[in-house]
PDB file as gemmi writes it, atoms N, CA and C in Angstrom:
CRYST1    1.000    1.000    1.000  90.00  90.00  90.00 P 1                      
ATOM      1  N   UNK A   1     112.227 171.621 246.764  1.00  0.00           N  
ATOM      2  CA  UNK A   1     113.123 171.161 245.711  1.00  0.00           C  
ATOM      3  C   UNK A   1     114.518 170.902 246.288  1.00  0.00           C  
ATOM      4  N   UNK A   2     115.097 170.139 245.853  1.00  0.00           N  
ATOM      5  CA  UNK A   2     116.546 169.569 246.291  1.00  0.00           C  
ATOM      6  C   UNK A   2     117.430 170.514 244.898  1.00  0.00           C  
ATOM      7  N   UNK A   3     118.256 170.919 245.723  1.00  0.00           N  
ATOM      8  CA  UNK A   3     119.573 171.691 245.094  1.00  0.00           C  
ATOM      9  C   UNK A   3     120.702 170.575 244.526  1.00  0.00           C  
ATOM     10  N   UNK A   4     121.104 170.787 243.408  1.00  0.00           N  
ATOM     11  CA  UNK A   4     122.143 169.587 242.752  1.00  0.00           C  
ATOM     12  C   UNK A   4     123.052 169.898 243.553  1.00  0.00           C  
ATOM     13  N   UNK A   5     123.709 170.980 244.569  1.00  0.00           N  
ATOM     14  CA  UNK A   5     124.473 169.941 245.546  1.00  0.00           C  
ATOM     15  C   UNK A   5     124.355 169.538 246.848  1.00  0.00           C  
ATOM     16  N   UNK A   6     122.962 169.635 247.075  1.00  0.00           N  
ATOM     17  CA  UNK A   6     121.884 168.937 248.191  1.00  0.00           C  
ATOM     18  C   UNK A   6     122.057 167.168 247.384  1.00  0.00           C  
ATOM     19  N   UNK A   7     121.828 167.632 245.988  1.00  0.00           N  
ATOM     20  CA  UNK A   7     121.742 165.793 245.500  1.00  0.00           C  
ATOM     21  C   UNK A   7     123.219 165.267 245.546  1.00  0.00           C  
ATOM     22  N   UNK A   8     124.287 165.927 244.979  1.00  0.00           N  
ATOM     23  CA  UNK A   8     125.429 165.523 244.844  1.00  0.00           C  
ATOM     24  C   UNK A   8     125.932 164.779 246.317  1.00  0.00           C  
ATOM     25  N   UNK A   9     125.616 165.403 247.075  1.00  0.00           N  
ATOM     26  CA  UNK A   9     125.741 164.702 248.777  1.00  0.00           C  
ATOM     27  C   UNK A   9     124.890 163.657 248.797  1.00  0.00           C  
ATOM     28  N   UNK A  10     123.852 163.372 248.377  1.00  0.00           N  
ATOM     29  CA  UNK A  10     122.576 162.592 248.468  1.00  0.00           C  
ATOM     30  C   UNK A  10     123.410 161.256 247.935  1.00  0.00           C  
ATOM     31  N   UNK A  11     124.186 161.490 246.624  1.00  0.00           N  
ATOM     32  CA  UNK A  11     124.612 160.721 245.674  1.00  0.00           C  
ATOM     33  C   UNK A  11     125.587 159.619 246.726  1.00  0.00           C  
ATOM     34  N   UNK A  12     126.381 160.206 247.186  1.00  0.00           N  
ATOM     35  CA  UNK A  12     127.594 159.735 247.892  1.00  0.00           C  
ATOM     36  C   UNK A  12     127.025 158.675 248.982  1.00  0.00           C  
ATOM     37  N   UNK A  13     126.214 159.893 249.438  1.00  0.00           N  
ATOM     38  CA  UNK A  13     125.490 158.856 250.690  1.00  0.00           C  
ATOM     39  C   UNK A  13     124.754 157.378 250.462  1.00  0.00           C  
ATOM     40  N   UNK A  14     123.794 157.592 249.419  1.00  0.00           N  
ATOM     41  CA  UNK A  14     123.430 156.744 249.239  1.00  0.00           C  
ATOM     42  C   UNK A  14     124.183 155.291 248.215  1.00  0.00           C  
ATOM     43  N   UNK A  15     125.104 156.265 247.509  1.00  0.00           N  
ATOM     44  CA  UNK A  15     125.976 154.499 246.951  1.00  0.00           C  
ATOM     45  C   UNK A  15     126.642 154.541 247.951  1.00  0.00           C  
ATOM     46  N   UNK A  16     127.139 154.839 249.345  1.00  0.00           N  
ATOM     47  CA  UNK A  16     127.845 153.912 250.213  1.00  0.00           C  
ATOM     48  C   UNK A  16     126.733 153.535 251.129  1.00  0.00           C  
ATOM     49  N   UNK A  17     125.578 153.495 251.034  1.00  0.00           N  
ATOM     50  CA  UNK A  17     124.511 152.969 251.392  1.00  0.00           C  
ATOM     51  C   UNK A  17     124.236 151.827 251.008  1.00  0.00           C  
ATOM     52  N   UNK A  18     124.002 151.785 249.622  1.00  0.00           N  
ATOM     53  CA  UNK A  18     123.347 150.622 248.712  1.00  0.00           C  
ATOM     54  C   UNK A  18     124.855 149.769 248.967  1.00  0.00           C  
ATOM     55  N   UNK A  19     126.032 149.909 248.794  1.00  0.00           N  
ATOM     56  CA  UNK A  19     127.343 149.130 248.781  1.00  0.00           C  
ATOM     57  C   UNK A  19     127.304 148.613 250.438  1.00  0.00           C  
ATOM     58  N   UNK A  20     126.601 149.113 251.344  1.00  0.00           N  
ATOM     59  CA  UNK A  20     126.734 148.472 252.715  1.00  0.00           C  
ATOM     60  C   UNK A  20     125.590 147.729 253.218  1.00  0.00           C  
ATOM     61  N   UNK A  21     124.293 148.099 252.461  1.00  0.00           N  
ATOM     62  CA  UNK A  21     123.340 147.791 252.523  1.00  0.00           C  
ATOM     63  C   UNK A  21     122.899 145.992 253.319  1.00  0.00           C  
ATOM     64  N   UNK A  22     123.588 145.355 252.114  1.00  0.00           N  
ATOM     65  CA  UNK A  22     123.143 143.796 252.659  1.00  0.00           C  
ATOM     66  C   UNK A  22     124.007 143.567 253.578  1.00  0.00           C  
ATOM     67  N   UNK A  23     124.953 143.806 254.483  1.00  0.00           N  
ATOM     68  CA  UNK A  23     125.654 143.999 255.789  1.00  0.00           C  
ATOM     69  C   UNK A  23     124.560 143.877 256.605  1.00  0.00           C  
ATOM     70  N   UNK A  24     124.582 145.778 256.433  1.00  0.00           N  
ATOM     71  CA  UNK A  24     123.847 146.181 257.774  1.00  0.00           C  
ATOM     72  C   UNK A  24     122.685 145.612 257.971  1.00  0.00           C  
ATOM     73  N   UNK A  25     121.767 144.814 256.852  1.00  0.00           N  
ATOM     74  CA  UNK A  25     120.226 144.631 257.131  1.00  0.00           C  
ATOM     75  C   UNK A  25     120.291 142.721 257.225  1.00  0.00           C  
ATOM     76  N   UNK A  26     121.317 142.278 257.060  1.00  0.00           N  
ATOM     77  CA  UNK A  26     121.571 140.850 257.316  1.00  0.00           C  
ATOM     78  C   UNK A  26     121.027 140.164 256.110  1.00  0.00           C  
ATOM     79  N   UNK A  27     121.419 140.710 254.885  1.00  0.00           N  
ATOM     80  CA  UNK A  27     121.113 139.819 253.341  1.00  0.00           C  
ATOM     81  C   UNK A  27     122.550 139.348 252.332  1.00  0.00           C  
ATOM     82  N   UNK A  28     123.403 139.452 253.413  1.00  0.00           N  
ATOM     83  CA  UNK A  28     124.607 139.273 252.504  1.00  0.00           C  
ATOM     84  C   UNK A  28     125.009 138.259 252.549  1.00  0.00           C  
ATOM     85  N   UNK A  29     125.057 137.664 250.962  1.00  0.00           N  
ATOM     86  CA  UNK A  29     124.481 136.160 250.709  1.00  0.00           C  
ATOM     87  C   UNK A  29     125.846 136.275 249.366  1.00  0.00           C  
ATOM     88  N   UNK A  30     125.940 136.630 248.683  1.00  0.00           N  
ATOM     89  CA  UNK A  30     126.599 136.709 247.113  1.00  0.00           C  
ATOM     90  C   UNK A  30     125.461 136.493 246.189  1.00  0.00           C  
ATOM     91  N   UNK A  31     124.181 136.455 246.717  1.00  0.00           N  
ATOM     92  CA  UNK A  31     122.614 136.406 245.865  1.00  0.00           C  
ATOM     93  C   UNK A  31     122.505 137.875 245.048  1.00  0.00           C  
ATOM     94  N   UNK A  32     121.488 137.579 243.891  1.00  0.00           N  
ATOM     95  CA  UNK A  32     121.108 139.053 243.532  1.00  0.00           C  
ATOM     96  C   UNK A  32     120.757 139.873 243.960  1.00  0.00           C  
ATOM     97  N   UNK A  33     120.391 139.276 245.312  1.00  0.00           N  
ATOM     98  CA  UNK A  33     119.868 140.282 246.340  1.00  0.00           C  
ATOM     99  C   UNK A  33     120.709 141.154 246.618  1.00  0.00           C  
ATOM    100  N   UNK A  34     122.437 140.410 247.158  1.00  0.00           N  
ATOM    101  CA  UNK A  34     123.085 141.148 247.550  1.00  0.00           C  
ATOM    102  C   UNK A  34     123.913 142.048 246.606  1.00  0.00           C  
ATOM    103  N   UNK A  35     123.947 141.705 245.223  1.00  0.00           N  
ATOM    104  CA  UNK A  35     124.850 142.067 244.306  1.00  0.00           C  
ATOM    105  C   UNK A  35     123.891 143.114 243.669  1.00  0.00           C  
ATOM    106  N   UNK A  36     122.540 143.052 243.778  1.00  0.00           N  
ATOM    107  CA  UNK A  36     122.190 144.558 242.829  1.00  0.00           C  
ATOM    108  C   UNK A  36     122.378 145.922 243.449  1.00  0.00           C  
ATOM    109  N   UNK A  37     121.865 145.816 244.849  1.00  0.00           N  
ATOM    110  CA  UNK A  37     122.887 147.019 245.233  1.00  0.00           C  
ATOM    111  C   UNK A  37     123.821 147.247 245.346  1.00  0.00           C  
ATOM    112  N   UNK A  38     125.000 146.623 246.052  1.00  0.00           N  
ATOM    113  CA  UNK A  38     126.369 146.621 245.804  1.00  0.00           C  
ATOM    114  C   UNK A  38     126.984 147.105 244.684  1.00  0.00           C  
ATOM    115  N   UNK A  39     126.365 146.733 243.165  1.00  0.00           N  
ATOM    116  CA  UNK A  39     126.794 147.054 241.895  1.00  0.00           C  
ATOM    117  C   UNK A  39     126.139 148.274 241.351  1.00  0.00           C  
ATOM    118  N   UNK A  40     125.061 148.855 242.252  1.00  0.00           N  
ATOM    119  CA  UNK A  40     123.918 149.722 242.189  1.00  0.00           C  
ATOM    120  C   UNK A  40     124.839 151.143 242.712  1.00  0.00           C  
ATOM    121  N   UNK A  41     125.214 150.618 243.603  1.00  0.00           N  
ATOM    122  CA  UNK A  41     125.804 151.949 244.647  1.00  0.00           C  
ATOM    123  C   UNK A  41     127.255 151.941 244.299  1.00  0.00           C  
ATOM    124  N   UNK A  42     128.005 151.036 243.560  1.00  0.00           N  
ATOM    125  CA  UNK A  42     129.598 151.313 243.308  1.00  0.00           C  
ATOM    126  C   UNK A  42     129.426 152.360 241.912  1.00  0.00           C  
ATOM    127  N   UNK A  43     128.429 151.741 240.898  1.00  0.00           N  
ATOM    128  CA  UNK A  43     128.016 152.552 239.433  1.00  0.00           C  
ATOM    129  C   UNK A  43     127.800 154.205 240.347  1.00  0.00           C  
ATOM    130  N   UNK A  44     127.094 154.326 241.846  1.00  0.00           N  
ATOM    131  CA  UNK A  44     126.598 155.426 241.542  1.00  0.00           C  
ATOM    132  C   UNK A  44     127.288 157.021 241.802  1.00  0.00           C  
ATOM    133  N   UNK A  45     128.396 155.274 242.763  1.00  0.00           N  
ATOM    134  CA  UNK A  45     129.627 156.682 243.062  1.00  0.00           C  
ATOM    135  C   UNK A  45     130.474 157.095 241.994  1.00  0.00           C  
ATOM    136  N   UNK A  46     130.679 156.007 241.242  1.00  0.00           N  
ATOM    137  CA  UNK A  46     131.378 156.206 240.056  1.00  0.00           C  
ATOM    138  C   UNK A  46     130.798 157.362 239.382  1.00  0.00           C  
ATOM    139  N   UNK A  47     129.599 157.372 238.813  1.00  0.00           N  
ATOM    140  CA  UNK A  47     129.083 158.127 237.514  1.00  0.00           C  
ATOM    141  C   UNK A  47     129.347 159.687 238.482  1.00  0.00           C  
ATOM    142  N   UNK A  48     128.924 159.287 240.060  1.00  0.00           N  
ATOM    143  CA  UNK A  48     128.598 160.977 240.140  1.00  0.00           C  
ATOM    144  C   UNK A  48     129.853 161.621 240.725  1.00  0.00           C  
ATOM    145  N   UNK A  49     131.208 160.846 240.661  1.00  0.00           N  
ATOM    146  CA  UNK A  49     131.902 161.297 240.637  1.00  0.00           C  
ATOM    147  C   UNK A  49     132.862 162.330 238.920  1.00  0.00           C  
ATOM    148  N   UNK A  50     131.822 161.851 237.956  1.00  0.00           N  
ATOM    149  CA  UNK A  50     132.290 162.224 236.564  1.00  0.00           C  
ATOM    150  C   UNK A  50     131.138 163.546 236.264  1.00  0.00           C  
ATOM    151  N   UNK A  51     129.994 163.470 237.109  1.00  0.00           N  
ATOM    152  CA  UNK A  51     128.448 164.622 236.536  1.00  0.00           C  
ATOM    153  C   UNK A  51     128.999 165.886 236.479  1.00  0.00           C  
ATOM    154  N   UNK A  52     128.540 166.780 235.871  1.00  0.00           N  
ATOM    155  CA  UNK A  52     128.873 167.902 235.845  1.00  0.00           C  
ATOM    156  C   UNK A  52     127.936 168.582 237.098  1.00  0.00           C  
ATOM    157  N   UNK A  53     128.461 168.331 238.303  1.00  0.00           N  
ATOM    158  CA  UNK A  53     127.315 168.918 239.229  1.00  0.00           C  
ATOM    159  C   UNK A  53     128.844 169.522 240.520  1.00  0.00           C  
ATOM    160  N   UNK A  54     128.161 169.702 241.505  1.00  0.00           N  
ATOM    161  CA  UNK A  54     129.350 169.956 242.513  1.00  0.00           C  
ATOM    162  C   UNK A  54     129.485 168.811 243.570  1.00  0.00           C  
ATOM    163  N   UNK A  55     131.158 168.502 243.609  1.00  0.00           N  
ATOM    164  CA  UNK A  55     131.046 167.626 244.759  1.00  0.00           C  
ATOM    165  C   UNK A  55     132.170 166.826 243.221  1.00  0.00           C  
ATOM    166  N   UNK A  56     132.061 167.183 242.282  1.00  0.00           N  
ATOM    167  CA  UNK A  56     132.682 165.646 241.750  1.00  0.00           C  
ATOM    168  C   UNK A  56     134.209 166.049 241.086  1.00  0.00           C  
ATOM    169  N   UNK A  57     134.984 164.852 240.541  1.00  0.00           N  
ATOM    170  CA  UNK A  57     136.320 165.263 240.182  1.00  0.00           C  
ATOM    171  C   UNK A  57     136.532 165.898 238.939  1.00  0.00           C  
ATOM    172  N   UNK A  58     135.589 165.264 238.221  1.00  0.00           N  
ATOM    173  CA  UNK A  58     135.518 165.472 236.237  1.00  0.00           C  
ATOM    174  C   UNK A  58     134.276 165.965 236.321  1.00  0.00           C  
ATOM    175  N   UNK A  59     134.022 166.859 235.437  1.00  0.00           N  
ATOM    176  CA  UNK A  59     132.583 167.432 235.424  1.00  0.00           C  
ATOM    177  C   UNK A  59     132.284 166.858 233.619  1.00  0.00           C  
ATOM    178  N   UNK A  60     132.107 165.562 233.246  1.00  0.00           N  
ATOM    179  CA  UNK A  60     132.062 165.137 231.888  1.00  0.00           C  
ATOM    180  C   UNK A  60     130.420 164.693 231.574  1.00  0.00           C  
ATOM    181  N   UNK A  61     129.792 164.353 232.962  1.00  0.00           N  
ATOM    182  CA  UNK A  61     128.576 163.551 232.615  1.00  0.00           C  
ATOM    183  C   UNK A  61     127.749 164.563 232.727  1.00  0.00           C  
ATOM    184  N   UNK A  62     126.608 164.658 231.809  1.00  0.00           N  
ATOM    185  CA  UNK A  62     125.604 166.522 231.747  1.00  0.00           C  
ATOM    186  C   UNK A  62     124.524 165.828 233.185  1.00  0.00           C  
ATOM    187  N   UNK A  63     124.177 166.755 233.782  1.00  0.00           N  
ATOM    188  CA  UNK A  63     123.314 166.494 235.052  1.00  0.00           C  
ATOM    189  C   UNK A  63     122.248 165.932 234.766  1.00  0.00           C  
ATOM    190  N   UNK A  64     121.853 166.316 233.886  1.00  0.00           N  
ATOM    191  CA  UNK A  64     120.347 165.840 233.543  1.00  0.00           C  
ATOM    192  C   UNK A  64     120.464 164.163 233.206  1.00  0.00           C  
ATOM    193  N   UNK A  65     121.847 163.884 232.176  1.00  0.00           N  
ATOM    194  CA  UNK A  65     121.926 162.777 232.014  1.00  0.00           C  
ATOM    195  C   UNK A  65     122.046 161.891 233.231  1.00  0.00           C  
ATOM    196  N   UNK A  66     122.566 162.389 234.221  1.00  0.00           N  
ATOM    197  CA  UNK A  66     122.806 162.012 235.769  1.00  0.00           C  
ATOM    198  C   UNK A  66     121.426 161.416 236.378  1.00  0.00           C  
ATOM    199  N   UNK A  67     120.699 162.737 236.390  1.00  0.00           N  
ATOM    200  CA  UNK A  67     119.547 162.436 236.656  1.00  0.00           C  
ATOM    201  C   UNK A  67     118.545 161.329 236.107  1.00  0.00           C  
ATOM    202  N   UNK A  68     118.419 160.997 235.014  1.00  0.00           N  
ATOM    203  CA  UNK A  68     117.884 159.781 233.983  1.00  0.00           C  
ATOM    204  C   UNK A  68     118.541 158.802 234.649  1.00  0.00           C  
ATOM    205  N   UNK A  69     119.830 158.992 234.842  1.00  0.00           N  
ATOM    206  CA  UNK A  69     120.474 157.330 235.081  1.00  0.00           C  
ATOM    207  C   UNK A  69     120.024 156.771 236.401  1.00  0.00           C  
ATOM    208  N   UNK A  70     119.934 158.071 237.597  1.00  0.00           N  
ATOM    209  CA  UNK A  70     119.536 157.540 239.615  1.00  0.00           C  
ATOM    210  C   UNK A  70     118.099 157.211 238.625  1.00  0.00           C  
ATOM    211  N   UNK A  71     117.140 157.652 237.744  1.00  0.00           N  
ATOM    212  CA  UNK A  71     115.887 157.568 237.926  1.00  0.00           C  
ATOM    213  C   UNK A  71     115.836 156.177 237.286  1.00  0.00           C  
ATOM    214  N   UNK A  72     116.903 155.274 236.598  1.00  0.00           N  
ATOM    215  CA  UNK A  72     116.293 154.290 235.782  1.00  0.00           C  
ATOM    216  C   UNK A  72     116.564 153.288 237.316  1.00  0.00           C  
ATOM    217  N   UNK A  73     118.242 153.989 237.781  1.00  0.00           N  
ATOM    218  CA  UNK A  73     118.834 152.678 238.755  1.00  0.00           C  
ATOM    219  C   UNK A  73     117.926 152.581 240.261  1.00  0.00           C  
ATOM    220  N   UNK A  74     117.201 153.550 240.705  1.00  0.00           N  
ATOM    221  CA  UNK A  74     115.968 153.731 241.001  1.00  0.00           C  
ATOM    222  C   UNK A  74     114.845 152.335 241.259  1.00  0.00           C  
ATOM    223  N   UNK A  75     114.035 152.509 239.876  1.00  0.00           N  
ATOM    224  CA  UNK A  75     113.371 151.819 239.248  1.00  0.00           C  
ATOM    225  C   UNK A  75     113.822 150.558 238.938  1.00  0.00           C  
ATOM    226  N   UNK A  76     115.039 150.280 238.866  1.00  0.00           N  
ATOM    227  CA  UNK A  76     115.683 148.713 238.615  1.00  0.00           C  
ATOM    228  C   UNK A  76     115.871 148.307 240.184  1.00  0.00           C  
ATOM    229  N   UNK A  77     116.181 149.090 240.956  1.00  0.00           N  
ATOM    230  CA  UNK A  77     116.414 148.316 241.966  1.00  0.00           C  
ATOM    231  C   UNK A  77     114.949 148.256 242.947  1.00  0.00           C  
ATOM    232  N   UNK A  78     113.986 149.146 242.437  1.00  0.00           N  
ATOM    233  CA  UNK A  78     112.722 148.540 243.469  1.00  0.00           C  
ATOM    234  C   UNK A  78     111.921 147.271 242.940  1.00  0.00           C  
ATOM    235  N   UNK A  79     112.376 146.891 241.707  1.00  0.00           N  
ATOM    236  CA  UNK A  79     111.490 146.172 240.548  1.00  0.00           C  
ATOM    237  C   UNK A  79     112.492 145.190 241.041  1.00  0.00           C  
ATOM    238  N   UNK A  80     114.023 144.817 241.238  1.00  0.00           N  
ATOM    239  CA  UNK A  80     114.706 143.736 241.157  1.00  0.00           C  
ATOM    240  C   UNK A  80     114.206 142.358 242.100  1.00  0.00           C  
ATOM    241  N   UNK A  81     113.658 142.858 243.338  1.00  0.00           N  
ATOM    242  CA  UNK A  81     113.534 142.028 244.008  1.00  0.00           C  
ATOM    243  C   UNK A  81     112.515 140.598 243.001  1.00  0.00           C  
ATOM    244  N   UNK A  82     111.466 141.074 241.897  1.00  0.00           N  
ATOM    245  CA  UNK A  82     110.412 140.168 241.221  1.00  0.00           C  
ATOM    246  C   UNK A  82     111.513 139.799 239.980  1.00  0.00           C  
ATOM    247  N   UNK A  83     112.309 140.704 239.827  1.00  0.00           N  
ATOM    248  CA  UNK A  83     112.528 140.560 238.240  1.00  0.00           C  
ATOM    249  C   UNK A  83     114.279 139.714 238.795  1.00  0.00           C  
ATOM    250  N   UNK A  84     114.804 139.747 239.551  1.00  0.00           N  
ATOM    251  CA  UNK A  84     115.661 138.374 239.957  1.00  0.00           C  
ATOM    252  C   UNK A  84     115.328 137.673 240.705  1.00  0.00           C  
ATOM    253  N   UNK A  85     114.093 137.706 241.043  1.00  0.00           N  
ATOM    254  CA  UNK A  85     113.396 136.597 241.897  1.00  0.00           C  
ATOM    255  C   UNK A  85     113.781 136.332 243.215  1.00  0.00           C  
ATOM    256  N   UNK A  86     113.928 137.381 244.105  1.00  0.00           N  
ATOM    257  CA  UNK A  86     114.214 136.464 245.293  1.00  0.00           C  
ATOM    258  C   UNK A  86     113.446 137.669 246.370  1.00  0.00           C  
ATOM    259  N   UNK A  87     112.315 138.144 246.107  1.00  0.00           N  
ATOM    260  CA  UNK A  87     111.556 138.746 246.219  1.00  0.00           C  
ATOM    261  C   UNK A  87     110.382 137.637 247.964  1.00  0.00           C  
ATOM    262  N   UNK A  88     110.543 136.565 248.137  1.00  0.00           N  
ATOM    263  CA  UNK A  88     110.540 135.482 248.536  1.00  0.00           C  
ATOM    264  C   UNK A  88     111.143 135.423 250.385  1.00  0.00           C  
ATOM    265  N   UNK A  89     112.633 136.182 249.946  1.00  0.00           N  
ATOM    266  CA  UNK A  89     113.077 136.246 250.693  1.00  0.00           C  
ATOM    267  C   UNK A  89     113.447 137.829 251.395  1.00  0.00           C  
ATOM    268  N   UNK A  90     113.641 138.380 250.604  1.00  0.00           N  
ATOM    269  CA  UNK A  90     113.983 140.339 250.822  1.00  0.00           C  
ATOM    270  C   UNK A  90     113.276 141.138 250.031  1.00  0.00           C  
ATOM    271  N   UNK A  91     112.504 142.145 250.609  1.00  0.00           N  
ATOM    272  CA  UNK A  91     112.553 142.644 249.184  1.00  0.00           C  
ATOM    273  C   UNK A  91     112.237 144.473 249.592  1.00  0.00           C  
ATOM    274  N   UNK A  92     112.120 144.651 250.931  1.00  0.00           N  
ATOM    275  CA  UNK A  92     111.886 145.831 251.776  1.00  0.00           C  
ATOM    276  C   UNK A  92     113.099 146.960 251.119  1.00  0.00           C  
ATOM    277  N   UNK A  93     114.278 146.332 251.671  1.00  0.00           N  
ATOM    278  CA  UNK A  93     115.355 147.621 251.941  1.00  0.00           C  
ATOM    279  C   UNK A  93     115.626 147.644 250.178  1.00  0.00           C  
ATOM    280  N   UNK A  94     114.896 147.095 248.687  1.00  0.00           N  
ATOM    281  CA  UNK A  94     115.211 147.205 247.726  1.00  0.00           C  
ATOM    282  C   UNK A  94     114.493 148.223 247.352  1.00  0.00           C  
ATOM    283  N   UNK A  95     113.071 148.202 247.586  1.00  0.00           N  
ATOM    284  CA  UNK A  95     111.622 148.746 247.551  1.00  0.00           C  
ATOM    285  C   UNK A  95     111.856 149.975 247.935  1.00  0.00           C  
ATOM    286  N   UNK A  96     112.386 150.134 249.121  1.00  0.00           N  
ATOM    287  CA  UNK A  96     112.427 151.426 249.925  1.00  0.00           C  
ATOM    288  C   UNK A  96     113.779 152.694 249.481  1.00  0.00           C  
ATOM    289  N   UNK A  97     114.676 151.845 249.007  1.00  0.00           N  
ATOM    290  CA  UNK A  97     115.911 152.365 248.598  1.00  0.00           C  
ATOM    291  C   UNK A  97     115.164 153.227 247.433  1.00  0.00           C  
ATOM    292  N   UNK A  98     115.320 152.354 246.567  1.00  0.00           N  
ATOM    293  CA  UNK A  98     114.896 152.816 244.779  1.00  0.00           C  
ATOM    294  C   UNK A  98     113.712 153.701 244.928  1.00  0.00           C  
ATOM    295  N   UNK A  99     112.780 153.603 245.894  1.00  0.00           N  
ATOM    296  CA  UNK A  99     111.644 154.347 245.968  1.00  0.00           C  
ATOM    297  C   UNK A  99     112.098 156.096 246.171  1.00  0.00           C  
ATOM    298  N   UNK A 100     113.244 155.443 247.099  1.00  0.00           N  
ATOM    299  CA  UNK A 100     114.032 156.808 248.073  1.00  0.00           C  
ATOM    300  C   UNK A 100     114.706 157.731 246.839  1.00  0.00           C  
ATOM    301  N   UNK A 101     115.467 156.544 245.494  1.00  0.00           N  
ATOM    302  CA  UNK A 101     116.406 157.269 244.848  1.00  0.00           C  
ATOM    303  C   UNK A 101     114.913 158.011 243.554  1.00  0.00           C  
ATOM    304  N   UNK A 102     114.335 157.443 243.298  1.00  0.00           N  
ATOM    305  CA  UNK A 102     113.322 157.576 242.709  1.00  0.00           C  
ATOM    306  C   UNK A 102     112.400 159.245 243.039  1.00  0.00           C  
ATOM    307  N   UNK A 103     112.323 159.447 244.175  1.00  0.00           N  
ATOM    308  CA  UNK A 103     111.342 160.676 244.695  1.00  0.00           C  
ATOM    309  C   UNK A 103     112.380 161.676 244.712  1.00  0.00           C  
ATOM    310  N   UNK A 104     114.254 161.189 245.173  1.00  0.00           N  
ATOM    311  CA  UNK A 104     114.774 161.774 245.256  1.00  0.00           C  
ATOM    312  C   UNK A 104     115.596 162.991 243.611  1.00  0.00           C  
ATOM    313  N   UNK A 105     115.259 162.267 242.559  1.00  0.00           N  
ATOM    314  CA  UNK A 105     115.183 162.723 241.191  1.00  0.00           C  
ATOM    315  C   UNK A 105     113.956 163.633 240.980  1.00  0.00           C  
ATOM    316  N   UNK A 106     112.990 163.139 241.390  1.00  0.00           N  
ATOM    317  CA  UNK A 106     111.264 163.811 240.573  1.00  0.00           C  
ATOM    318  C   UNK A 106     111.431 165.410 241.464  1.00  0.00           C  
ATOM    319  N   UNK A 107     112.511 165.574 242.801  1.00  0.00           N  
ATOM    320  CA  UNK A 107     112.640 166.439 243.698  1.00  0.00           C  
ATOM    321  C   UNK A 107     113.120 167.409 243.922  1.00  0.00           C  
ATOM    322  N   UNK A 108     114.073 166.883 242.396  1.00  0.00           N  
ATOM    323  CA  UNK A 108     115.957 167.454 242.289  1.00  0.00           C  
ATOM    324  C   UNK A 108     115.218 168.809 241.306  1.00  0.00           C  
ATOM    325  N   UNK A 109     115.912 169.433 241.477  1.00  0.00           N  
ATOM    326  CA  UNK A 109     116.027 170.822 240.344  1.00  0.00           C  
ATOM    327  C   UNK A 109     116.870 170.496 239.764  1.00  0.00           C  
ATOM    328  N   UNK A 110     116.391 170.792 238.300  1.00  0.00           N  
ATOM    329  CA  UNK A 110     116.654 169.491 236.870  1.00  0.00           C  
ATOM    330  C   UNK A 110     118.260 170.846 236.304  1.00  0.00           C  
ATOM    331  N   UNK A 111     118.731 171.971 236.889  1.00  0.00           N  
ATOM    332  CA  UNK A 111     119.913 172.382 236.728  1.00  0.00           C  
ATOM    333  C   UNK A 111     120.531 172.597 237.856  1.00  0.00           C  
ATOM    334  N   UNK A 112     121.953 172.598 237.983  1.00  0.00           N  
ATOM    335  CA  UNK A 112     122.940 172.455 238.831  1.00  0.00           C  
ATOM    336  C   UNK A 112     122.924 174.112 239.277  1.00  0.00           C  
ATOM    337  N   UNK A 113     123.251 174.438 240.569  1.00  0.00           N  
ATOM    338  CA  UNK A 113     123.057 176.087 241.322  1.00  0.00           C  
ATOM    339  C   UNK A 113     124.161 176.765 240.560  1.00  0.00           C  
ATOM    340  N   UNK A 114     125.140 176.057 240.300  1.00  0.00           N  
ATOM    341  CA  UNK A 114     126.377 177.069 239.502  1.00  0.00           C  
ATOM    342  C   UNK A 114     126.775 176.069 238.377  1.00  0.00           C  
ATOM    343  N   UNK A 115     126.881 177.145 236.801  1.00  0.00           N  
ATOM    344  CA  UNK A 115     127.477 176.380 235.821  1.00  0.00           C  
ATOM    345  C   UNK A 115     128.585 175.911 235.844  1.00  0.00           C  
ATOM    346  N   UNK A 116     128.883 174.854 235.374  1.00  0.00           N  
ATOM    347  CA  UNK A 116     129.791 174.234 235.223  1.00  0.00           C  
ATOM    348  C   UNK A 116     130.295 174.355 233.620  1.00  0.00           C  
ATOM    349  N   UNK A 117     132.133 174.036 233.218  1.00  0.00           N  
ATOM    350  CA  UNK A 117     131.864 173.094 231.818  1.00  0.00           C  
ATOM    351  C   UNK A 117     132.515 172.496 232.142  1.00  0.00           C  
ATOM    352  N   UNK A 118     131.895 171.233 230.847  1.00  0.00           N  
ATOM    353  CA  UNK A 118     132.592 169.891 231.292  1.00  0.00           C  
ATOM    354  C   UNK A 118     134.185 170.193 230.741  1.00  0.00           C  
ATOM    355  N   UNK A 119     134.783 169.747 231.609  1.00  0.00           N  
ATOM    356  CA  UNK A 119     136.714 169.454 231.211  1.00  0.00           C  
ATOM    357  C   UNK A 119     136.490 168.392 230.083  1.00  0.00           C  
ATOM    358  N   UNK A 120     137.895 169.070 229.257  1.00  0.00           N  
ATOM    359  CA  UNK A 120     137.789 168.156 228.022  1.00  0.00           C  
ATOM    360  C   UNK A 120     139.309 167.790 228.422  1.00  0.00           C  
ATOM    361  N   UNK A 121     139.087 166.378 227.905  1.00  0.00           N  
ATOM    362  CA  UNK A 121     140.192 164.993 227.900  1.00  0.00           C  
ATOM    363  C   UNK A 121     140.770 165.120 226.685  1.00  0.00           C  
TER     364      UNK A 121                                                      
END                                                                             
């Protein structure tokens, strides 16, 4: 099982992953190819910088809800390559990512090692 702040590191890593992604693998086009991760991995630093987990600034977003969201953005990004069509041309490092963020949720221990509360605004 992955510890929520085994994932909270996971989190970081991988949206500056998905945001460098079509660089490093030679798909950076301004295509959907290149823009679903890019927009995949900026959302993911964002949100998990707000989760109520460790590692982040605001503890506002509940973990679990955290968790639902890597598992949908996951699933959108291994499916994107058919469902924006350019599946044709790339469709490996989409497949493999989302697969990665995907196993990496079903893996997670669904509460954080120390409670948190969320800060109120």
């Amino acid at each position: 099982m992955i510890s929520s702040k085994t994932h909270a590191v996971l989190d970081y890593l991988v949206g500056i992953l998905l945001i460098a992604a079509p660089w490093l693998l030679g798909f950076a086009d301004n295509s959907a190819a290149t823009m679903v991760p890019v927009i995949l991995g900026v959302s993911t630093l964002l949100y998990s910088l707000f989760t109520n987990y460790e590692y982040s600034l605001a503890r506002m977003l509940p973990y679990k809800i955290h968790l639902t969201i890597d598992f949908v953005a996951g699933l959108l990004l291994l499916a994107s390559p058919w469902l924006f069509g350019f599946n044709d041309r790339i469709y490996l490092p989409h497949v493999i990512l989302g697969a990665f963020e995907i196993v990496a949720v079903l893996l997670s221990r669904k509460t954080t090692t120390t409670v948190h509360k969320p800060q109120q605004i």
